[in-house]
C-alpha positions as CSV (number, residue, x, y, z in Angstrom):
1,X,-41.9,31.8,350.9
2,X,-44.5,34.6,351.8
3,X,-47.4,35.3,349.4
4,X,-46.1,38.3,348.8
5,X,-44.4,38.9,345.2
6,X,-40.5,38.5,345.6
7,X,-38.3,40.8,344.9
8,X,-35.1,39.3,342.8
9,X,-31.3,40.3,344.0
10,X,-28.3,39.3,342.0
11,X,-25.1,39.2,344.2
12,X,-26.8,38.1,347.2
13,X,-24.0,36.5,348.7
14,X,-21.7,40.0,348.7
15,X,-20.8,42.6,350.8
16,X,-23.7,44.6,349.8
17,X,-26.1,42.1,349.1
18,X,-25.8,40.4,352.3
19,X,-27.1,43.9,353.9
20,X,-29.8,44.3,351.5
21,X,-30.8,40.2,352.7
22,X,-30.2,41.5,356.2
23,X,-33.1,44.5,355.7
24,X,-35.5,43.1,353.4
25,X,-35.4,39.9,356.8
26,X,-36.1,42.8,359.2
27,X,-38.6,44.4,356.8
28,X,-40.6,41.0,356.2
29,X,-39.9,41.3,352.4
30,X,-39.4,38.1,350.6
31,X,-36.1,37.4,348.2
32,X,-35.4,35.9,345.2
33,X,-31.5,35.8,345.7
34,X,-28.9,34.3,342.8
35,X,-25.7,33.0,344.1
36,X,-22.8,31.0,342.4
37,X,-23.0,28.8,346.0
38,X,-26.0,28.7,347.9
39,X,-25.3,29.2,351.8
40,X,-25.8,26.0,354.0
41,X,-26.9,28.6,356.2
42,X,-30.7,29.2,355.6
43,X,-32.7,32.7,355.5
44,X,-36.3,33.3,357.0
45,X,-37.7,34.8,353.6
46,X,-35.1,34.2,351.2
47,X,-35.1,31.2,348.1
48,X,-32.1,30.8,346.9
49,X,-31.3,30.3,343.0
50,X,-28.0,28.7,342.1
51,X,-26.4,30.3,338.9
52,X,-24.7,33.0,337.9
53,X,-24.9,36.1,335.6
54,X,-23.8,33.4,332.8
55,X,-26.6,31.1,333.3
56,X,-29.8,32.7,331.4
57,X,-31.7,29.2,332.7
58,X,-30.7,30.9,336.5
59,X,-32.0,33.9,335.7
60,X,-35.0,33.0,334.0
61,X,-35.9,31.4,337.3
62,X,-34.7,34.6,339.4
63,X,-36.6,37.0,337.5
64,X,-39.8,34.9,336.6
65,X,-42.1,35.3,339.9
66,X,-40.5,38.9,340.8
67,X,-41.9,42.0,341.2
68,X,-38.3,44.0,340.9
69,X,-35.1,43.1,340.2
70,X,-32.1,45.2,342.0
71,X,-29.2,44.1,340.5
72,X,-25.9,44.0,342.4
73,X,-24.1,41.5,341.1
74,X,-20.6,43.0,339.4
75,X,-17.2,42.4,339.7
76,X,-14.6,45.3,341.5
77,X,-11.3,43.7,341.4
78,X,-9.3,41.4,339.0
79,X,-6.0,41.1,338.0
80,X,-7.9,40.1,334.1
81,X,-9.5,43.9,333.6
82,X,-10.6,42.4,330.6
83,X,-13.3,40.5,332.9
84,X,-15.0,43.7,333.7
85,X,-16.6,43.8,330.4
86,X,-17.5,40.1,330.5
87,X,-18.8,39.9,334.2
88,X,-20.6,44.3,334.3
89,X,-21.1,44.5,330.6
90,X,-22.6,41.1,329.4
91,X,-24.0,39.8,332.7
92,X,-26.3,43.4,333.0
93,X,-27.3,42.7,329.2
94,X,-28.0,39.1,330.9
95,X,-30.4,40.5,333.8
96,X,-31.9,42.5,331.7
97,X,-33.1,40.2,328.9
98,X,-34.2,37.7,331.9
99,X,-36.4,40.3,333.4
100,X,-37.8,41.1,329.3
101,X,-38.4,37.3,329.0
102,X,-40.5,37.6,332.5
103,X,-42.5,40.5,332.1
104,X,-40.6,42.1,335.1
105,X,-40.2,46.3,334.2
106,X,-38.7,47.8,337.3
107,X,-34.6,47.7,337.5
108,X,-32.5,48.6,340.3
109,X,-29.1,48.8,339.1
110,X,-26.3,49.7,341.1
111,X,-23.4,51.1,339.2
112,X,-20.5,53.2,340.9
113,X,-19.3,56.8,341.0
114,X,-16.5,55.3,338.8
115,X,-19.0,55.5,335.9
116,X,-19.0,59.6,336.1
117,X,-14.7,59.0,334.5
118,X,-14.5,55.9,332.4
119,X,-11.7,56.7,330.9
120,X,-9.7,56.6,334.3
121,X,-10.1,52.8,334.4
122,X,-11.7,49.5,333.0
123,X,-14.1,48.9,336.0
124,X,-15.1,52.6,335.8
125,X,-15.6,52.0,331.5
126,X,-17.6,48.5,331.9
127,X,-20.1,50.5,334.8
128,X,-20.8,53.1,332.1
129,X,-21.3,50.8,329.8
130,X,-23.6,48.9,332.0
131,X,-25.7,52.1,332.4
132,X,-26.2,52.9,329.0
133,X,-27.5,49.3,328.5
134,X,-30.0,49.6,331.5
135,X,-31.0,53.4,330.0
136,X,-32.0,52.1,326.9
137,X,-33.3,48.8,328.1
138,X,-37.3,50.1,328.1
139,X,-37.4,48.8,331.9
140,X,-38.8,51.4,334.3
141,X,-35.5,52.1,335.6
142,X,-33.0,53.7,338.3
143,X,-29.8,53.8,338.8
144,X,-27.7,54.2,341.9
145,X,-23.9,55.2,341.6
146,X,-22.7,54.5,345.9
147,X,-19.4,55.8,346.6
148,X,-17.4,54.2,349.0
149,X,-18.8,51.6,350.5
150,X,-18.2,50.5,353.7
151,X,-19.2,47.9,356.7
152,X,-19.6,45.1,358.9
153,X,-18.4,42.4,356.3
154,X,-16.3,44.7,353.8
155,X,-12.8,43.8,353.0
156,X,-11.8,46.8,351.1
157,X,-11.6,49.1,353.7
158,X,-10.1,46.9,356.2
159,X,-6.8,47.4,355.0
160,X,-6.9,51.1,355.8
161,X,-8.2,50.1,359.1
162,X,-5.9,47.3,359.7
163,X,-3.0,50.6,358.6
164,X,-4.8,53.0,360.9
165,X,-4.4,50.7,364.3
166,X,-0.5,50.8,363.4
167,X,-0.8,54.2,363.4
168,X,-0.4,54.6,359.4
169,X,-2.9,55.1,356.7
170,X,-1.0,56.0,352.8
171,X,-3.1,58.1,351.0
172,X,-4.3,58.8,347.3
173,X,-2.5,62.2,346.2
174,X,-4.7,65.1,347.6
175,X,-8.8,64.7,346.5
176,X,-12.2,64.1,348.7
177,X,-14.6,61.6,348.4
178,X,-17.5,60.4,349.7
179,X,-18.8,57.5,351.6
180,X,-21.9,55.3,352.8
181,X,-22.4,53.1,354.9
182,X,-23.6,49.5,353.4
183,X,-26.9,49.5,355.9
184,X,-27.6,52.7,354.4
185,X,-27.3,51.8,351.3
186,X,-29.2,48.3,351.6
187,X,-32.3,50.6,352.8
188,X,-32.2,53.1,349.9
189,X,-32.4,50.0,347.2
190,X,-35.5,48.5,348.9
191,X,-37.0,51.6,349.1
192,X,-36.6,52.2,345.4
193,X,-38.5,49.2,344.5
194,X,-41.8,50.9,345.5
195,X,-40.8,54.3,345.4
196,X,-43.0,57.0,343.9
197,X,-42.1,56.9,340.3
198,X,-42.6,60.5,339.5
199,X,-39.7,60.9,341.9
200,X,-37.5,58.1,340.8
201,X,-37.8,56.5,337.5
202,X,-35.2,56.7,335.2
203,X,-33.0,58.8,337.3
204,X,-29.2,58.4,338.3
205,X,-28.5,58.9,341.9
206,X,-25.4,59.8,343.9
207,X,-25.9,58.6,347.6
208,X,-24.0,59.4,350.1
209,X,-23.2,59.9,354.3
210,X,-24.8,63.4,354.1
211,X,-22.1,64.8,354.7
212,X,-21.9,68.1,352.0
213,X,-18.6,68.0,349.9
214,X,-17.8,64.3,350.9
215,X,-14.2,63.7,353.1
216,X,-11.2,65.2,352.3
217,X,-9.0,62.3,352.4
218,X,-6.7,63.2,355.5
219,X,-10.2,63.7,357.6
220,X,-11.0,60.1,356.4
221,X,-7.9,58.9,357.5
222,X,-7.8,60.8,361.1
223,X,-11.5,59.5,361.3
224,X,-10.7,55.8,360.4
225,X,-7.7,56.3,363.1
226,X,-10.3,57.7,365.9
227,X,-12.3,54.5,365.0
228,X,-9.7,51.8,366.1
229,X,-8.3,54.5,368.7
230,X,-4.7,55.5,367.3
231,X,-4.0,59.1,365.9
232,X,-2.7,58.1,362.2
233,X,0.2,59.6,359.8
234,X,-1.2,59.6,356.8
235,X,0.9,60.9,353.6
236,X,-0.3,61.3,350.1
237,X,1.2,59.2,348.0
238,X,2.3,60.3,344.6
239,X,0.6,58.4,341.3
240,X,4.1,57.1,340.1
241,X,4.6,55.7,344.0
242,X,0.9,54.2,343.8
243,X,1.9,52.1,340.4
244,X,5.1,50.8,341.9
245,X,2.6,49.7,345.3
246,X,0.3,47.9,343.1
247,X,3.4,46.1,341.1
248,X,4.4,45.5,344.7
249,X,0.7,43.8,346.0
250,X,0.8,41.9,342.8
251,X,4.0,39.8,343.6
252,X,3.1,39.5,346.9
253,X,-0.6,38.9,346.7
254,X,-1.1,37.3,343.2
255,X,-4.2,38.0,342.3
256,X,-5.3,38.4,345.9
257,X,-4.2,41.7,345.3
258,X,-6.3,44.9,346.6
259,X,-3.9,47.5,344.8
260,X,-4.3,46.6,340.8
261,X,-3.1,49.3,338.2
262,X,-6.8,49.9,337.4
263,X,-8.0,50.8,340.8
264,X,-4.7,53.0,341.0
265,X,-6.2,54.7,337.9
266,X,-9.9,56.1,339.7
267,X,-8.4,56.1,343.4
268,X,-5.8,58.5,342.0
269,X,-8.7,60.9,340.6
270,X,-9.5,64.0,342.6
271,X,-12.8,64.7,343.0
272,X,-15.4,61.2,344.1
273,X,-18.0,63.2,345.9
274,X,-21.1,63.0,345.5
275,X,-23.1,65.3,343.4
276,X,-26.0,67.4,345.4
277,X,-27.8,67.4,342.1
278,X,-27.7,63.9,342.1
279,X,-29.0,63.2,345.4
280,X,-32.0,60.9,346.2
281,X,-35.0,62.9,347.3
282,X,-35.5,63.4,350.8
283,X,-39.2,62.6,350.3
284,X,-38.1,59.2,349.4
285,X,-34.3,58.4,351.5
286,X,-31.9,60.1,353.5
287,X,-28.8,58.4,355.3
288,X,-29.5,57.4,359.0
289,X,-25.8,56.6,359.6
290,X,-22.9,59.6,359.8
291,X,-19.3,58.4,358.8
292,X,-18.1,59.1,361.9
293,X,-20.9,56.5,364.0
294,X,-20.9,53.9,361.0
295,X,-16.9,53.8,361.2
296,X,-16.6,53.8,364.5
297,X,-19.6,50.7,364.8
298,X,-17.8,49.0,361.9
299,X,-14.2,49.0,363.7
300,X,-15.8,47.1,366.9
301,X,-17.4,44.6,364.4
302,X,-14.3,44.2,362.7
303,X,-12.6,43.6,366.5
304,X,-15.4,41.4,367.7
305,X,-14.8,39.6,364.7
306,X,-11.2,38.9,365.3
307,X,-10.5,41.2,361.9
308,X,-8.7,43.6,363.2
């Protein structure tokens, strides 16, 4: 490990914390990362701390020597909503008691836009919850909300990609939202660790693609579709239609499923663009990545992949 003070990472082993690994390698920054199952694989830069957001012996250790925390760690899906609240609510009290116990003040935590409606589902509920936890948790604090995420790596939108290449993308009824590509993001959370604080402390952000008043979601359809090279047909479904597709993944995927009756109850909302009044200060970040290069780029690692 450099002799440089580490910065700390729950969820290093997801989606998104396996891009924030990936730029903190290329920026030289050493890592502190918790995982339930350390990689075989090693990282130039990166210890590894076996534990989860359970285990306040693991996160005594992940937070002890660390400058920051950014805290990614959550849990999206689940056929047991009730876990939300176990895994978002009581693991952030977790991190946050950890980093008390170790002296460590700054907080990164990354929420979602589904914490602006909580009453639309139980992920969206447990994010806010999380929030007010980290708000009044006398950490010098910031909190990002992404929108959709997406990737090399990401499984979530690969099913609208895997739709698009049959020439077939269902659709939310009528809304916009926005998006961000994970590199993107990754960059934004390191750069909050030392960001001015005048300009970031204890403030909720709302990043996005840069793209003003987010996608509508036909032109995110008709841009996945240009991605994989197939012009798409992509009708809104009705909410009633969505809740018998979920039913439907559930008997066929268990709890594999991607379509749960909770995600039906935010993906079915209107409006998930980001606010301009919640945007990060250009002085500090702005998106290098458009929607239309980042999915493009991710469809060609999905296909050198063999995912699509």
């Amino acid at each position: 490990m450099s002799e440089a003070t580490p910065i700390a990472i729950t969820g290093g082993t997801g989606f998104v914390g396996q891009a924030v690994l990936d730029a903190a390698g290329h920026a030289s920054l050493p890592v502190l990362a918790l995982a339930r199952k350390v990689p075989s694989d090693p990282r130039n830069g990166v210890d590894w701390i076996q534990g989860d957001l359970g285990d306040a012996a693991a996160l005594d250790r992940l937070t002890g020597d660390a400058k920051a925390i950014i805290h990614i760690a959550g849990l999206t899906n689940t056929p047991d909503p009730a876990k939300f609240a176990d895994v978002n609510v009581e693991g952030t009290r977790r991190v946050i008691e950890a980093a008390r116990n170790a002296g460590a003040k700054r907080l990164v935590f990354v929420s979602s836009l589904s914490a602006r409606e909580p009453g639309l589902s139980l992920y969206g509920a447990s994010k806010a919850d999380a929030e007010k936890l980290v708000e009044d948790s006398g950490l010098d604090w910031t909190i990002i909300r992404p929108p959709g995420v997406y990737g090399p790596r990401d499984t979530d939108y690969l099913e609208m990609f895997r739709t698009a290449k049959m020439g077939f993308v269902p659709l939310p009824p009528r809304g916009a939202s926005s998006i961000i590509h994970v590199d993107d993001l990754a960059n934004l959370l390191l750069t909050l660790v030392d960001a001015q604080p005048a300009l970031v402390r204890r403030r909720i952000f709302e990043p996005d693609d840069g793209r003003v008043g987010g996608w509508a979601h036909k032109e995110l359809a008709a841009a996945i579709g240009d991605a994989v090279g197939r012009r798409v047909f992509a009708p809104h479904l009705p909410r009633p239609v969505m809740d018998i597709a979920a039913w439907l993944d559930r008997m066929a995927r268990g709890n594999k499923a991607k379509l749960t009756a909770d995600r039906v109850g935010y993906m079915a909302h209107p409006n998930w663009v980001a606010r301009s009044d919640r945007a990060v200060p250009g002085a500090v970040w702005t998106p290098e990545i458009s929607g239309e290069t980042g999915l493009k780029h991710t469809a060609e690692w999905y296909r050198q992949h063999g995912w699509l």
